[in-house]
C-alpha positions in Angstrom: 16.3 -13.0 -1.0 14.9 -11.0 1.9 17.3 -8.3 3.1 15.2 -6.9 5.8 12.8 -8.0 8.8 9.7 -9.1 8.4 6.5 -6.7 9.6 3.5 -8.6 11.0 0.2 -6.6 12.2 -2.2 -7.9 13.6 -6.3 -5.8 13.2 -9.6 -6.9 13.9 -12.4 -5.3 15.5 -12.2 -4.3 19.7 -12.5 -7.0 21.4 -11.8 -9.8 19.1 -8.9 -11.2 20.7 -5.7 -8.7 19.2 -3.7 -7.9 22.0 -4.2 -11.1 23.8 -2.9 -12.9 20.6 0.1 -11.4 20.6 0.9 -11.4 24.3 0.2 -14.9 24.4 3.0 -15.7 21.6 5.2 -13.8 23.5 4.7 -15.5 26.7 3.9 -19.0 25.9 1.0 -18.5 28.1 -2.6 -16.6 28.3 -2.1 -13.5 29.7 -4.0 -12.8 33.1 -4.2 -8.7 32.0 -4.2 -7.5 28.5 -3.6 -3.7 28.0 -6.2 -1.9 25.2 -2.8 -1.9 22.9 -0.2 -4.0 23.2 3.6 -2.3 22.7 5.7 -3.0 19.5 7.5 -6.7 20.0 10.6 -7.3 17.7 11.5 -11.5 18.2 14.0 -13.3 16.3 12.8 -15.0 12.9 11.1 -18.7 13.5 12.0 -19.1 9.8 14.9 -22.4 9.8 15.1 -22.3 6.1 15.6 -18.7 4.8 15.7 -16.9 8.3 14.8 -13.3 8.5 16.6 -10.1 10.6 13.7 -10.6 12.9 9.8 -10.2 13.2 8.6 -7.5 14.5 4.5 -7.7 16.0 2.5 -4.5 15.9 -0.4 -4.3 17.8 -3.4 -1.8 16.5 -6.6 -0.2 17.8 -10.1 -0.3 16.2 -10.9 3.2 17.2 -11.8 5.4 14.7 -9.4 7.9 16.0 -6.7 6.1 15.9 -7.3 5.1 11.9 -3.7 7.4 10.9 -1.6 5.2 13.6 -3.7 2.0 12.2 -2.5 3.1 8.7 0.9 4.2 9.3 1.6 0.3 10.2 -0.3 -1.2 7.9 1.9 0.8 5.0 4.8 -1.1 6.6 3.0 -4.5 6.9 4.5 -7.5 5.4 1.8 -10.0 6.6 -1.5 -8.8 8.1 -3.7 -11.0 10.7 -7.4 -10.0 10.3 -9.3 -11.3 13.4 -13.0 -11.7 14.0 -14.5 -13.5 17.0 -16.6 -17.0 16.6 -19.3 -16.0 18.9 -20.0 -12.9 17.1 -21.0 -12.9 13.6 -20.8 -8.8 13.3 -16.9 -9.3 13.5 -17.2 -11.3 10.2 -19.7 -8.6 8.6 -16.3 -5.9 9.5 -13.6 -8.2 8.2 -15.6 -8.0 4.6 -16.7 -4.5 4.8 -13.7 -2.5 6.7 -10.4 -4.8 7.4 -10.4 -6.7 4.1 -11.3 -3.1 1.6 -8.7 -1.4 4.3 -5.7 -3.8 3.6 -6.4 -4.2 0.0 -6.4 -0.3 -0.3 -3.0 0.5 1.4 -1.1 -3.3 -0.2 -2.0 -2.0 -3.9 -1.8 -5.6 -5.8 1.5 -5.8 -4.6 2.1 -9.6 -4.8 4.4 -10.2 -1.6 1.9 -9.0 0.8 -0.7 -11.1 2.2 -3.6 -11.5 5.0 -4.3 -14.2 6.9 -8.3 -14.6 8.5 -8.1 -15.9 12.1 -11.3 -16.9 13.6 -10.8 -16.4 17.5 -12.4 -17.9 20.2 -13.8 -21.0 18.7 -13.2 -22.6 22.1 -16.2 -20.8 23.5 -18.2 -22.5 20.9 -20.2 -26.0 21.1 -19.6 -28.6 18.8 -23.1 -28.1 16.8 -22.3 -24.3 16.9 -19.4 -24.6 15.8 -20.1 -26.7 12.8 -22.9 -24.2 11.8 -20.7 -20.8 12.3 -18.2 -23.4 10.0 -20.8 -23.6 7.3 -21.5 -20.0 7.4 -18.2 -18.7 7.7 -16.6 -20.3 4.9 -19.9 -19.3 2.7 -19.6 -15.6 3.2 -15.7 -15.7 2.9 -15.7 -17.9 -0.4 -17.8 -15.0 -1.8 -15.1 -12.6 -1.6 -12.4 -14.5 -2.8 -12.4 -13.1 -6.3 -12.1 -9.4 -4.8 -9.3 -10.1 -2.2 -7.1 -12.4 -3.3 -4.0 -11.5 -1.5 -6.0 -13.7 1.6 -3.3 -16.6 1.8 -6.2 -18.7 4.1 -8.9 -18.9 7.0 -7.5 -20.6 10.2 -8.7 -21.4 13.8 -7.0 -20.1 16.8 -7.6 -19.8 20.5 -5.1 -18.0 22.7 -6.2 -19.8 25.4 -7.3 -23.0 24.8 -4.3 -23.8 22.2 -1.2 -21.8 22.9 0.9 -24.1 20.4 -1.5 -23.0 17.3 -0.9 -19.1 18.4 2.9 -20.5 17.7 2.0 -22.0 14.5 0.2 -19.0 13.2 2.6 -16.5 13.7 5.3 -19.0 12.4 3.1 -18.9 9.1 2.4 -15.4 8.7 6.4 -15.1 8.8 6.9 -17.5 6.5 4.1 -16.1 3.6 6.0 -12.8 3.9 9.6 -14.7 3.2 7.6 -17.5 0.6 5.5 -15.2 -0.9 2.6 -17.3 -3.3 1.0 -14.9 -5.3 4.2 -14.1 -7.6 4.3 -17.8 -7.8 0.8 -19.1 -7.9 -2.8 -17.0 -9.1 -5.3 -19.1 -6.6 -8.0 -17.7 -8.6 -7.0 -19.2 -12.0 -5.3 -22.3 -10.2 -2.3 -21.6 -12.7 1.1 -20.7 -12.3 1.8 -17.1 -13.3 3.3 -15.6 -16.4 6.6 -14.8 -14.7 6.7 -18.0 -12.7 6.8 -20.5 -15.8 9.2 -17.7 -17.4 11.1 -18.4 -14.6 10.5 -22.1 -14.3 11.2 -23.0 -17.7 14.6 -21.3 -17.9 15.5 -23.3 -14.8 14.6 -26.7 -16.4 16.6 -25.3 -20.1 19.5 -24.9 -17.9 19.5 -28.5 -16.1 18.8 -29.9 -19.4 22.1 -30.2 -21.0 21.4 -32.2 -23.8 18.4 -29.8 -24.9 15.8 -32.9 -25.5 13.1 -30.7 -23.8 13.5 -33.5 -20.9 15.3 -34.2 -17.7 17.5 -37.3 -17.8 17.6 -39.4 -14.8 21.1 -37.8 -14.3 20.3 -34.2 -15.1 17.2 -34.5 -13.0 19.7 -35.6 -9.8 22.1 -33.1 -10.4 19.5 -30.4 -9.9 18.0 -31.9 -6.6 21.4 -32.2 -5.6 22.3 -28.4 -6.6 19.1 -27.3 -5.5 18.3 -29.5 -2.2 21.4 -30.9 -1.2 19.5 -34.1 -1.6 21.2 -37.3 -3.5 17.9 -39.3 -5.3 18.8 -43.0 -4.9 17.2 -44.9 -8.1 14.5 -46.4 -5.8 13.3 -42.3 -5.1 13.7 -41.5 -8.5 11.3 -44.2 -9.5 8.7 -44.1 -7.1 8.9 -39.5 -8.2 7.9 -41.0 -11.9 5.5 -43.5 -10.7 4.3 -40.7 -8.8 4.0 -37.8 -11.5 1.2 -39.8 -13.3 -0.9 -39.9 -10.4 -0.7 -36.4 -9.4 -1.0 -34.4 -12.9 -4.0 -33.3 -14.1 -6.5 -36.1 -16.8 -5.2 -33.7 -19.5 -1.1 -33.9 -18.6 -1.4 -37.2 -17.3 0.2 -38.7 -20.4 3.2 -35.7 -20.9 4.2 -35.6 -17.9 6.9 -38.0 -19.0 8.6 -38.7 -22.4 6.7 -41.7 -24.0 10.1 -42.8 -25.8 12.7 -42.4 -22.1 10.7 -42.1 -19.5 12.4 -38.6 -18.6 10.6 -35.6 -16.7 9.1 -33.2 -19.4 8.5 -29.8 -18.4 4.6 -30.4 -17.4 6.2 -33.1 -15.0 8.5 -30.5 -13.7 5.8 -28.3 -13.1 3.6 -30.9 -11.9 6.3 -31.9 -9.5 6.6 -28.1 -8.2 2.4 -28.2 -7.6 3.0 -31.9 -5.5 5.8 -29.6 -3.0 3.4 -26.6 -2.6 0.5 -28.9 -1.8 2.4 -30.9 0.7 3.5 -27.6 2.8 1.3 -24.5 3.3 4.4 -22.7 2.4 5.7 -23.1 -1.1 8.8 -24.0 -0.3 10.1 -26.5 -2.9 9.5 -23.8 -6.0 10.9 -21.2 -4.3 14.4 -22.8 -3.0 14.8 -24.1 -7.1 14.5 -20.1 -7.5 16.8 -18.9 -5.0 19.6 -21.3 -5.6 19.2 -19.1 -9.1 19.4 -16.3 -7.6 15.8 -14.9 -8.5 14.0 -12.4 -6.4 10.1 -11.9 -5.9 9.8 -10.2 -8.9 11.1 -13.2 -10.3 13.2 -11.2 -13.3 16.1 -13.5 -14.3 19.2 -12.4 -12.8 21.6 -11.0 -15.4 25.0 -10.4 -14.2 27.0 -6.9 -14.1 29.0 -6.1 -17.4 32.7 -6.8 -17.3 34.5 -3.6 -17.0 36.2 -3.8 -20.6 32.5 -5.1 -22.1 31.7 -2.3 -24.6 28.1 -2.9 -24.3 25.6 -2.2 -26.7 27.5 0.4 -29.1 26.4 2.0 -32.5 28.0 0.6 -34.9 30.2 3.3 -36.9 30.9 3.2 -40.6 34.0 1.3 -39.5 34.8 -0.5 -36.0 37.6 -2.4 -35.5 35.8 -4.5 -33.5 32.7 -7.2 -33.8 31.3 -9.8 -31.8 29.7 -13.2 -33.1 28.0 -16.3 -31.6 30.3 -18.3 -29.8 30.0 -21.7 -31.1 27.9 -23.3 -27.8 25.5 -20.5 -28.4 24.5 -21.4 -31.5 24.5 -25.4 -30.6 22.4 -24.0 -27.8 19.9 -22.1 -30.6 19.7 -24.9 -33.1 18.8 -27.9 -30.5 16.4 -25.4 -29.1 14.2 -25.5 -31.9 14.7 -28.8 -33.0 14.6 -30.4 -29.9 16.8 -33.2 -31.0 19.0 -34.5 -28.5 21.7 -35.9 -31.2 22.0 -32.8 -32.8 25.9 -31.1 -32.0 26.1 -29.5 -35.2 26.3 -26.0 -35.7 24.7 -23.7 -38.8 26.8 -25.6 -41.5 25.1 -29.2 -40.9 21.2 -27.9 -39.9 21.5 -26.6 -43.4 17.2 -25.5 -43.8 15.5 -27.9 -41.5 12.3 -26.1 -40.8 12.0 -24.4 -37.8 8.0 -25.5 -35.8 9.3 -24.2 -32.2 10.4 -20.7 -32.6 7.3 -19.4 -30.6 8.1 -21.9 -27.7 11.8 -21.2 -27.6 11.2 -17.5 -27.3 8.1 -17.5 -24.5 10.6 -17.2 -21.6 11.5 -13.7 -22.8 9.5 -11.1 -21.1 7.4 -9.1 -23.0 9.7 -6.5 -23.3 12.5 -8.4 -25.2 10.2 -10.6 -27.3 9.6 -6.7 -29.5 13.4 -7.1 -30.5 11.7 -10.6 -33.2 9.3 -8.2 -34.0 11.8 -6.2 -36.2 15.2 -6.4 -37.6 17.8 -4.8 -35.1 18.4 -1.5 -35.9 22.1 -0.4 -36.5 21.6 2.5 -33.7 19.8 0.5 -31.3 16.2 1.4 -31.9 13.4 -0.8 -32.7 13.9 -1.2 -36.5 15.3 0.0 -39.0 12.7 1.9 -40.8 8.9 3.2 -39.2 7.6 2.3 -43.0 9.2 -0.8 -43.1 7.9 -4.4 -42.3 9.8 -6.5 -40.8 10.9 -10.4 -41.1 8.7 -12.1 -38.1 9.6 -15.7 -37.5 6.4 -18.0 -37.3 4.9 -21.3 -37.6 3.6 -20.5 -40.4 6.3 -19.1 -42.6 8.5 -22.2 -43.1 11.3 -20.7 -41.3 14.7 -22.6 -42.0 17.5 -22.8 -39.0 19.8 -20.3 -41.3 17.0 -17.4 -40.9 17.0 -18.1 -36.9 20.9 -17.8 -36.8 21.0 -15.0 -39.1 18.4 -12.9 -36.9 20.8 -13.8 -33.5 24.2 -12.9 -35.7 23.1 -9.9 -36.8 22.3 -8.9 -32.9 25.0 -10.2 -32.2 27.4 -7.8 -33.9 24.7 -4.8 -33.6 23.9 -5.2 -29.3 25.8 -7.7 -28.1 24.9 -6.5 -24.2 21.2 -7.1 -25.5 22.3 -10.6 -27.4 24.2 -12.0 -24.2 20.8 -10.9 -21.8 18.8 -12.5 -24.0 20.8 -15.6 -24.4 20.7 -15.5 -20.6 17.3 -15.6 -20.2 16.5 -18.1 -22.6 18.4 -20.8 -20.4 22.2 -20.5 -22.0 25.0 -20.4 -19.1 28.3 -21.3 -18.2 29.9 -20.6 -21.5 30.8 -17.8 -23.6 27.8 -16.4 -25.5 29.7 -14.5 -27.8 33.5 -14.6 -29.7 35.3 -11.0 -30.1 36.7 -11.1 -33.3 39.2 -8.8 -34.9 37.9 -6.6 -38.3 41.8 -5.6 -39.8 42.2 -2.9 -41.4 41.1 -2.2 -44.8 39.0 -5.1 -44.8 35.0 -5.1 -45.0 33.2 -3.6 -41.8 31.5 -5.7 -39.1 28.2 -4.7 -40.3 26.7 -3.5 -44.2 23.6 -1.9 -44.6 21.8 -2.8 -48.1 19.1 -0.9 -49.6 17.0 -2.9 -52.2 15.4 -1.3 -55.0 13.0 -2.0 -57.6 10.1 -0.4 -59.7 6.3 -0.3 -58.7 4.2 -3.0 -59.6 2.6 -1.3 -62.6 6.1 -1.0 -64.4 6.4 -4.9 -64.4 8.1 -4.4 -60.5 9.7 -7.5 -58.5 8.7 -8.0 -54.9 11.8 -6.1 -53.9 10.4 -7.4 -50.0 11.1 -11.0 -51.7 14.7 -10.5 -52.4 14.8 -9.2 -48.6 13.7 -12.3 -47.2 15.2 -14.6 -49.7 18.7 -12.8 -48.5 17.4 -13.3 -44.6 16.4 -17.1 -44.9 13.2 -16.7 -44.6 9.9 -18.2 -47.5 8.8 -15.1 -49.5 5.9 -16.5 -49.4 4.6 -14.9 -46.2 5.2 -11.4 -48.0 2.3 -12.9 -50.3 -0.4 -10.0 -50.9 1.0 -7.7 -49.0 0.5 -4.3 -49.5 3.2 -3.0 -47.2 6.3 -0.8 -48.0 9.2 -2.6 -47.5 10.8 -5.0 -45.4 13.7 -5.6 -43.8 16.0 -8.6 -43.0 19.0 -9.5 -42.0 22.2 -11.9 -43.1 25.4 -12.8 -42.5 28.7 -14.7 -44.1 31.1 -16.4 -42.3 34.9 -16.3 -44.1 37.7 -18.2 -43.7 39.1 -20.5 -41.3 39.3 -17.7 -38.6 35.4 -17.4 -38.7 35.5 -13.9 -39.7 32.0 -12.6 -39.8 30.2 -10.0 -42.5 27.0 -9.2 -41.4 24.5 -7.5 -43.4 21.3 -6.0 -42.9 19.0 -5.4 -46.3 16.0 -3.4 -46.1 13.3 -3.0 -49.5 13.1 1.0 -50.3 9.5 1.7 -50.9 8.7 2.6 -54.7 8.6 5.9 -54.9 10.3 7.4 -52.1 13.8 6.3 -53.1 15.0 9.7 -52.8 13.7 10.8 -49.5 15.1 7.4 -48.1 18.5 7.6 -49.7 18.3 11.1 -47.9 17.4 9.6 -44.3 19.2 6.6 -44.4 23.2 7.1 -43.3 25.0 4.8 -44.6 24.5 3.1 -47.0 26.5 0.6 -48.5 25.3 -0.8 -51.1 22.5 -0.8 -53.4 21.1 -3.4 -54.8 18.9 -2.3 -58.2 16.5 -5.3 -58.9 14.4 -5.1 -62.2 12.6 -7.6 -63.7 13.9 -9.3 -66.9 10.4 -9.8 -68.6 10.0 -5.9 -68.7 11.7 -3.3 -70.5 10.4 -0.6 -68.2 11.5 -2.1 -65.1 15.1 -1.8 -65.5 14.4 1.8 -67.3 13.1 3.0 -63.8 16.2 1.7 -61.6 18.2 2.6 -64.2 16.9 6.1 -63.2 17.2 5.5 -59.8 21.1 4.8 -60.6 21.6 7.8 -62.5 19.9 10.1 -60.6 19.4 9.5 -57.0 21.4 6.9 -55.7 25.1 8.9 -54.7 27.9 8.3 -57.3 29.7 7.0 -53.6 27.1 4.2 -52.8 28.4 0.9 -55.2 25.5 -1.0 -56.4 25.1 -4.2 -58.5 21.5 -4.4 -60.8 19.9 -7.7 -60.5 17.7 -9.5 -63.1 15.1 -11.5 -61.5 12.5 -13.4 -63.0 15.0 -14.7 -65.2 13.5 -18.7 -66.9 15.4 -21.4 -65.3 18.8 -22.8 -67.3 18.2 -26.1 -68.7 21.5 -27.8 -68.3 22.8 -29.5 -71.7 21.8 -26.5 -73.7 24.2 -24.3 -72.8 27.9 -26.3 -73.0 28.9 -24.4 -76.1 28.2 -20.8 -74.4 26.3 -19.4 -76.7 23.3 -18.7 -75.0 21.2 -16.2 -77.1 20.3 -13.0 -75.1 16.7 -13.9 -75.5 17.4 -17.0 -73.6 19.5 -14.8 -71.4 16.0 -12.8 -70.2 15.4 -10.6 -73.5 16.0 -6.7 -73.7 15.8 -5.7 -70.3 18.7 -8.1 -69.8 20.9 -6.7 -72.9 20.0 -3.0 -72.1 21.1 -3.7 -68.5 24.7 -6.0 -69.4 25.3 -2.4 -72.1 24.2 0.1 -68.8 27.0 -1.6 -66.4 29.6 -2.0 -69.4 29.3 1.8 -70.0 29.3 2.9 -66.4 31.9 0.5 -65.4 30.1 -1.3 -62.7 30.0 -5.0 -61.8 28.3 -7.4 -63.9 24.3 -8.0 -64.0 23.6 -10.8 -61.6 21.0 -13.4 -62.6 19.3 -14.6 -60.1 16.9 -17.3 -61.5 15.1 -17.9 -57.5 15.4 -17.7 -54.4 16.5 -21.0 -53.3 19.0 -21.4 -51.1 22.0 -22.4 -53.4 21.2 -19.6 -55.7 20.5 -16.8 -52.6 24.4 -18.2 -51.8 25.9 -17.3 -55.1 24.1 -13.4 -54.6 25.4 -13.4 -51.2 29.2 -13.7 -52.0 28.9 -11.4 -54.7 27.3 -8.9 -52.4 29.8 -9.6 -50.0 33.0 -9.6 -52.3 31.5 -6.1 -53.7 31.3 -4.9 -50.0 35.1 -6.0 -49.7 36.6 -4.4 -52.8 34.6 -0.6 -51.5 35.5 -1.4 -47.8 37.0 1.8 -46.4 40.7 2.2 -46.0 42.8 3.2 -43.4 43.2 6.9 -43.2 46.7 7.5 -43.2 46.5 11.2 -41.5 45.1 9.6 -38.4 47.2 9.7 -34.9 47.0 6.7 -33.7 49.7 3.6 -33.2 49.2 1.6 -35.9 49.5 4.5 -38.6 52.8 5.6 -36.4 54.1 2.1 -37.0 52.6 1.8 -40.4 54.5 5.1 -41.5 57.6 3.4 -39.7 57.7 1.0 -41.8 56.9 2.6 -44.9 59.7 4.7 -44.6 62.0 2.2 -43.9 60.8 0.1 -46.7 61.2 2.8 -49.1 64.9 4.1 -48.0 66.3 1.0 -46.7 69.4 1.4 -49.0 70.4 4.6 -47.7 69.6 3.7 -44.0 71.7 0.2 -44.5 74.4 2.4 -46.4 74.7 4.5 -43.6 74.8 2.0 -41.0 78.1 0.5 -42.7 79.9 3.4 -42.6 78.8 4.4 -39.4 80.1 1.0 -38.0 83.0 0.9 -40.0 84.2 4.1 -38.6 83.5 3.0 -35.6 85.7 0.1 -35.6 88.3 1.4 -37.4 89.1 4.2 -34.4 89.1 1.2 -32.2 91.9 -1.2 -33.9 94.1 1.9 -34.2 94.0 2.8 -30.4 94.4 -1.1 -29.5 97.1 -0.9 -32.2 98.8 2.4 -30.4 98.5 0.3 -26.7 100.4 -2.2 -27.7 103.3 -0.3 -29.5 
């Protein structure tokens, strides 16, 4: 963790005991004479656990003019001692009005610094004085301890009297500099900090293997023995959870273990971190759990460097060759994270739309800066979203979320940043395992990634919630678009083919009504549009009609959709002769007579958006993407059109090639029987 040697100074007012401190640490003994400063003494680290390069002790002066040499060492500080003398209570009005504003000015919050107070001389004191400078003392300082709270603690010490606590304290202020609390621990909140339970959490996701939100008796050994080199016998490991009860907090008391198993829950785990730190004044049990995890003091999870031949996060072109996908431990990993079920092995296929009432709890170990990325769908170039106008799909509690709506948010990241999908999976506890598959897009077939654009008319003209159809496609309850006044939204999908798990992922965005053209215009590519009119109106599918005709290029395929169809009642139509009015009226007719004469693919009906229905849309949408998928352009360079022209040429002339080879050979042969044929006569 630390890299570097640890900088103690040691300030106070003249007289309070600085130089003779420091000599006496050095020597083991009070020093006889004490010069006004004492030199610069670098010693080796006392630290057993995480030793240092060395400590090095600076000395400083309380003169005025020497305030630039004072400051010079505190900017290099790692731990400052702030002195003030027992017998003198004008030592105490400095530490609160000079030292204390001093240090906090040249530290700067930053959270692996800290000061300790050192009350010198105590030995001078009587009992009875001393128990009233006690009561005054710890008055005054508990006064400031909302404005200086990188103090660490108040201690007694007495160069001559004690010797072995000058030891001790030294020891200490070398070991807050290499344990540092503060990123750990905010002692004015009594909580653990923001990154700290980040931090803490994705620890206890990665030792539990099954993903039950607890730690097994075996799981919970295998990280004291990873972490601790210690091997819990089941006597220890009972007397720990007859322990935790004890030692958590009246609200926790009864979640700090599973009522149904008896295993450690994350509040025990915590709980058990808050038992180390207040057994040791250095927090040394949270911080080894860290370290064997390779965290630093900012406490940022430690992603490792990208394999040379990782492409990382690419923009996707009209047509890679290409793709990534969740592997399938990651999304075992994402599907038991939610649902918390330890029995649960089953991947997308088998969670079928089990609702999803921990998406908010799986995602707080992300820093703020990657939990923006759920705010919006991924865009296709790596920005934020795909559209400024355009809503996006959040994931709540409240929403009725489904599992297929959480896997289709991490496939479509998948394929669009994988770099970004593999970090995230990272810090959200997944390791040791491949995060993502590489998969193969051959040539000719669909590309790796689709961009939909989903019209439909204004509300006034009979319009369908075009944002509906979005989320519908995405997995995720319309009903959260409810009364929304927005513009659009966008979602995104995918569609697993095959036995090979080839993966078409698609990302469908709702064009705002009346800016069709200037979207069309900034949105490259496109596609495929989908043209979604409502079958109750005539004038609905009049105005995508329009949109078809006139804005929407002749390029971009595009299937019309009747929504708001009335729901088959099965029986009634065996003999197929379902009258157009049962069909969904006019609107329907005019739009079966549009596609007929513009040779386009049949209306779709699309009766609601449950799941089974959604399906049915989704393979046509992803058949229609297949059948326009770009082709290979033979005038390109490259091997496989070499090989490809090859073999075209040698499937289209193989008669005259094979005709030529025959006589080729049987001249060949013939020259040699006659010269064998001369040898011998």
């Amino acid at each position: 963790m630390r890299s570097r040697g640890v900088t103690i100074v040691v300030v106070g007012d003249a007289g309070t005991g600085k130089t003779s401190l420091i000599k006496t640490f050095i020597s083991k003994s009070f020093p006889a004479f004490v010069e006004p400063v004492a030199p610069d003494e670098i010693i080796p680290s006392m630290e057993p656990m995480l030793p240092s390069e060395g400590v090095t002790l600076l000395d400083t002066s309380a003169a005025l003019e020497d305030r630039e040499i004072l400051l010079s060492k505190l900017h290099v500080a790692d731990t400052v001692i702030v002195l003030f003398d027992a017998s003198h209570s004008s030592t105490l009005t400095s530490v609160t009005e000079v030292w204390l504003p001093l240090v906090k000015e040249v530290f700067q919050d930053d959270p692996c610094k800290a000061a300790l107070l050192v009350r010198t001389k105590s030995d001078l004191l009587s009992d009875e004085e001393l128990l009233h400078v006690d009561v005054t003392h710890n008055a005054v300082l508990n006064s400031y301890k909302e404005s200086f709270p990188f103090v660490y603690g108040t201690y007694r010490s007495s160069a001559l009297a004690n010797p072995d606590d000058v030891e001790s304290l030294f020891a200490l202020a070398e070991g807050i500099a290499i344990f540092p609390l503060a990123p750990l621990y905010d002692i004015r909140t009594d909580k653990f900090t923001d990154p700290a339970l980040r931090a803490l959490k994705r620890i206890f996701r990665i030792h539990d293997c099954d993903s039950d939100g607890c730690l097994s008796d075996y799981e919970f050994r295998d990280l004291q023995l990873r972490c601790f080199g210690i091997s819990l016998s089941d006597e220890e490991l009972r007397a720990i959870k007859r322990m935790l009860p004890l030692k958590a907090c009246s609200q926790w008391r009864n979640r700090v273990l599973a009522s149904d198993t008896g295993n450690i829950t994350f509040i025990g785990f915590l709980t058990l971190m808050e038992v180390g730190m207040a057994q040791s004044p250095l927090p040394y049990t949270p911080w080894r759990i860290l370290m064997h995890h390779e965290y630093d003091y900012d406490l940022q999870c430690p992603v490792p460097a990208e394999d040379d031949d990782d492409e990382g996060d690419r923009e996707i072109v009209d047509e890679p060759r290409l793709t990534y996908a969740l592997s399938p431990a990651a999304e075992r990993f994402l599907c038991a994270l939610v649902l918390q079920d330890p029995a649960f092995t089953s991947t997308l296929t088998q969670a079928g739309t089990e609702k999803i009432d921990r998406v908010e709890e799986a995602l707080s170990v992300l820093p703020p800066v990657y939990r923006d990325i759920w705010k919006s769908t991924p865009a296709l170039s790596g920005k934020p979203g795909l559209d400024p106008e355009c809503t996006p799909v959040v994931f709540s509690k409240t929403s009725r979320d489904c599992i297929e709506a959480w896997i289709n948010q991490w496939q479509v990241l998948a394929v669009q940043r994988p770099t970004l999908t593999k970090e995230l999976l990272l810090h959200m506890g997944l390791s040791d395992c491949f995060f993502l598959e590489r998969i193969s897009v051959p040539r000719g077939k669909s590309r790796s990634v689709s961009r939909l654009s989903v019209f439909s008319p204004p509300s006034d003209s009979g319009g369908v919630l075009s944002a509906s159809v979005v989320c519908g496609l995405a997995g995720v309850d319309p009903s959260v678009m409810t009364g929304t006044t927005h513009s659009g939204v966008s979602g995104g999908f995918f569609r697993t083919r095959g036995k090979d798990r080839a993966t078409a992922h698609f990302v469908a965005s709702a064009v705002p009504t009346g800016a069709e053209y200037d979207w069309i215009k900034k949105t490259e590519p496109c596609h495929l549009a989908l043209l979604v009119f409502d079958a109750r109106h005539v004038s609905s599918f009049e105005y995508v009609r329009d949109l078809d005709l006139t804005v929407i290029p002749t390029n971009v395929p595009r299937i019309f959709i009747c929504a708001k169809l009335p729901e088959p009642i099965s029986g009634d139509s065996s003999d197929g002769a379902t009258s157009s009015e049962e069909e969904g009226g006019a609107a329907y007719d005019m739009a079966v007579q549009h596609v007929r004469e513009r040779g386009l693919p049949q209306v779709e009906k699309l009766f609601s958006l449950e799941r089974g229905v959604v399906s049915q849309l989704i393979q046509t949408i992803d058949e229609c993407v297949v059948k326009h998928a770009p082709q290979p352009d033979s005038s390109s360079t490259g091997w496989y059109s070499i090989f490809t022209s090859i073999a075209s040429f040698l499937q289209m002339n193989i008669t005259p090639v094979l005709t030529v080879l025959t006589i080729g050979t049987t001249i060949i042969f013939r020259r040699h029987i006659w010269k064998y044929v001369r040898t011998i006569f």
